[in-house]
Structures are given as C-alpha cells and as structure tokens.
N, C-alpha and C positions, 0 to 999 in steps of 0.2 A: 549117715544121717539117720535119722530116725529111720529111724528106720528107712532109709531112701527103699523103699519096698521097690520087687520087681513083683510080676504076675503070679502067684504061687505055683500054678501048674507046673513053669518051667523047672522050679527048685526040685519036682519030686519027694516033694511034702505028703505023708499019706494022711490016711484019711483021718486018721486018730485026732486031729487036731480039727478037724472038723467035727465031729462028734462031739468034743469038746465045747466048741463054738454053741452048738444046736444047745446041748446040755445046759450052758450060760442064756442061752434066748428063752430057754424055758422058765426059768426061776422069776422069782417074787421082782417087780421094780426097783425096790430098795436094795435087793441082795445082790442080784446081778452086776451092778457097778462094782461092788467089792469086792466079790469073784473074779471077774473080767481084771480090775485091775493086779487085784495078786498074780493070774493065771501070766498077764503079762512080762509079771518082775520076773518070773521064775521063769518065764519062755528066756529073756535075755540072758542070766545069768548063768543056763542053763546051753547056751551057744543056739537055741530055736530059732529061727527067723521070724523078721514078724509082721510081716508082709499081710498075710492073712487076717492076722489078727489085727491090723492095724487095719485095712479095708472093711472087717469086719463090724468094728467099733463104728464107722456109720451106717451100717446097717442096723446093728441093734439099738443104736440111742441118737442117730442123728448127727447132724456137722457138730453143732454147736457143744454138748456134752461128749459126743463121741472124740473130738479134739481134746476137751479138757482130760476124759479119762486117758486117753493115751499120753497125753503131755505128763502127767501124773508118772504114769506108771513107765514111760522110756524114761523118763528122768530117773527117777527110785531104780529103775533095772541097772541102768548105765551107773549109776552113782552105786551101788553093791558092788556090782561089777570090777569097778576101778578102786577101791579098797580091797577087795581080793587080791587082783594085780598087785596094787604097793603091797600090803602087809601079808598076806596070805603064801601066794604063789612068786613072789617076787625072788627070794632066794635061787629058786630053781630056775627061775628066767636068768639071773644074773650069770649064774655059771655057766651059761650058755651063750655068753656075750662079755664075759670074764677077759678075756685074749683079745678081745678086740676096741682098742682106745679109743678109736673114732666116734663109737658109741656112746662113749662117754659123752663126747663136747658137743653129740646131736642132743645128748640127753638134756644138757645144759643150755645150749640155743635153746631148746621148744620149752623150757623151764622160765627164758630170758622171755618170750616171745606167744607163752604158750597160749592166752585168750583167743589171738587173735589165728594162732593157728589152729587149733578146736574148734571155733566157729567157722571157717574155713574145710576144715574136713568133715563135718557135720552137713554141711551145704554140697558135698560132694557125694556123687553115686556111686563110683571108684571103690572107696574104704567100705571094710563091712562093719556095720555096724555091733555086733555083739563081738569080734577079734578088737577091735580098736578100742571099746572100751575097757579090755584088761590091758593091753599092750599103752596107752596112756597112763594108766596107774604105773608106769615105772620110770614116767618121766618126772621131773621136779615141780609141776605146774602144781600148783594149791587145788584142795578140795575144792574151796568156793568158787575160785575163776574156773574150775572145772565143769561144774556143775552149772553154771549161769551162762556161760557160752555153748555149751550142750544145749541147755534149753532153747536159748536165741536160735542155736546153727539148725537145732532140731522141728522147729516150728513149723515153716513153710511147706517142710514136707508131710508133715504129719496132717496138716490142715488140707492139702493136695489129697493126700489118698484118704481122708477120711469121707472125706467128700465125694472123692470118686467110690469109694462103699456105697453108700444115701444113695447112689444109683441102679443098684443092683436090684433082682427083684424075690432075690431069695439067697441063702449061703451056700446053695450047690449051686447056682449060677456065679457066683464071685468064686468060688475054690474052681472053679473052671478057668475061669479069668482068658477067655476067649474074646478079646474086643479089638479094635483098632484105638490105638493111642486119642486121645484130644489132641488139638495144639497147645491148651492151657499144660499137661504134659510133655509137649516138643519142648514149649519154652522153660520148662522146670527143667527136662534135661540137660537145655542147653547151659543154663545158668549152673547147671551142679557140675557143666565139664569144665566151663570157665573157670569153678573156684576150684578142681582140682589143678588146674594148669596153673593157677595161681599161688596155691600151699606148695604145690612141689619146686617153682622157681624158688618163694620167699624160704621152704625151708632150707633150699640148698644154700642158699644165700647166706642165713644166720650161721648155720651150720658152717661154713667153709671161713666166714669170718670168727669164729668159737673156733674151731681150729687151727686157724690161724695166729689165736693170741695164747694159743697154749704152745708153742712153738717155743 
C-alpha cells in the first residue's frame, strides 16, 4: 500500500531524510508542495521508504492537502516505477524467471485478473511497496487499471498516516515514532491482513486454473 508505512525508527532510516523533511518545512508555501512531491516520486523509484515521508506530509500541510500531496506523488512514484519494471528492467528480470513456466501462467492470471488484485495488495501491509511496484510492471495488467486501482487500494492508507502526521508536534518527534498504536490503526491492520489472506487464496486460485488450461 501506500505506502502502508510502518514507524520509521524501526526501518533504520538515518537522519538524512529527515533533514531533508526540515529543508521542505523551511521553504516558500507555494514551493514546498512541489519539492515535497518530487522528493516523494524519487524516494519511490529510488526503493526509499516512505513512511516518514508520508507521516510527514501531515505535518507540513495537514490531513486534507497533505493526503492530496501524497496521493499525487505515490501515484506518479508507483506509476515510474512500473514502466521501469515493463520497459526498462524487464529484460533482466525475465532471464531470471526464463526456466520457469509457471511464471508465465501466474503472469497471465494477474493480467486476466489484475485490478482486482492490485487493489487488493495495495490494501495489504505484507507487500512492500516500492518492490511490488517494479515487480508488477512485468505482469500483463494495463497501465490504466494499473494505475487506478493503486490509487483506490492506496488511499485509506495514506489518508491513515497522514493523519496520524497532523498529530505529531514536531519531525523529530514523528522520526522518533515512539507511540502506542490507535485502534483506528488496530483496525487498518486488521483490514490490510484480511486483504492479504485474500490476494493470496484469489491469486493461487486464478493462477492454478491458468495452469491448468495451459495443460
């Protein structure tokens, strides 16, 4: 998911990226948002977490803008990302999965299937976010349904932690991220274990029947 963000402390994120953040709360109101969001695309495509950054975004501009920026800029990161994957890097993934057929008919199922499993692993905490965005660029699912069930699967949680940001009372107290969870956070988790326990039945499912017809 969106970054389904965990607490940054535990990632061993240094501080550089907090500097960074401070750097961004410094500048002009206008400039800031377009900093912030580039800084974003290039955190993803870049394999950064963005945890921080995305807690951060209600801090610097609030739920309501700090959701848009981020939504904004996971989207444009994830969508770079996943044309890398297809047209870029794809080559060199393939001959590493070249011997193995299976791959094919999974690639083919989440091609047959894919919306609905993209918004599905977007809702999950499980999958990391900046790996799964290249490693879906080499499945057959279209840019567009790609990109619009990202945004869908990617929402709730972005709008979760940007909000839990807005509470913090400063970015060395969020790069800390020393709290006890919400329950509005129990119950996100719970919902993001649920849709992984659900992508992984539906894709074994498609996949074994995609195998099955290649038979």
């Amino acid at each position: 998911m969106l970054p389904h963000p965990h607490i940054i402390a535990a990632t061993g994120i240094s501080s550089w990226l907090q500097r960074v953040l401070d750097y961004i709360s410094g500048l002009d109101p206008l400039l800031a948002p377009l900093v912030f969001i580039s800084f974003y695309i290039l955190a993803t495509v870049l394999f950064i977490p963005g945890s921080l950054i995305t807690l951060a975004a209600g801090f610097l501009f609030g739920v309501g803008w700090g959701t848009l920026y981020v939504s904004l800029a996971s989207v444009a990161g994830a969508s770079a990302a996943f044309l890398i994957g297809r047209y870029v890097a794809r080559d060199w993934v393939m001959k590493k999965i070249e011997h193995r057929p299976k791959f094919r008919a999974i690639d083919e199922a989440v091609g047959e299937e894919g919306s609905k499993i993209v918004f599905l692993l977007r809702l999950s905490p499980v999958f990391p976010f900046t790996l799964l965005n290249y490693a879906l660029g080499l499945t057959q699912i279209s840019f567009g349904r790609y990109v619009l069930a990202s945004w869908i699967g990617m929402l709730p949680g972005t709008l979760l932690y940007v909000y839990l940001g807005s509470l913090f009372k400063s970015l060395a107290e969020l790069a800390g991220g020393e709290r006890e969870k919400t329950n509005t956070e129990w119950v996100f988790y719970g919902l993001g274990l649920l849709a992984t326990l659900i992508v992984t039945i539906y894709i074994t499912k498609i996949a074994r029947k995609a195998i099955n017809n290649r038979v």
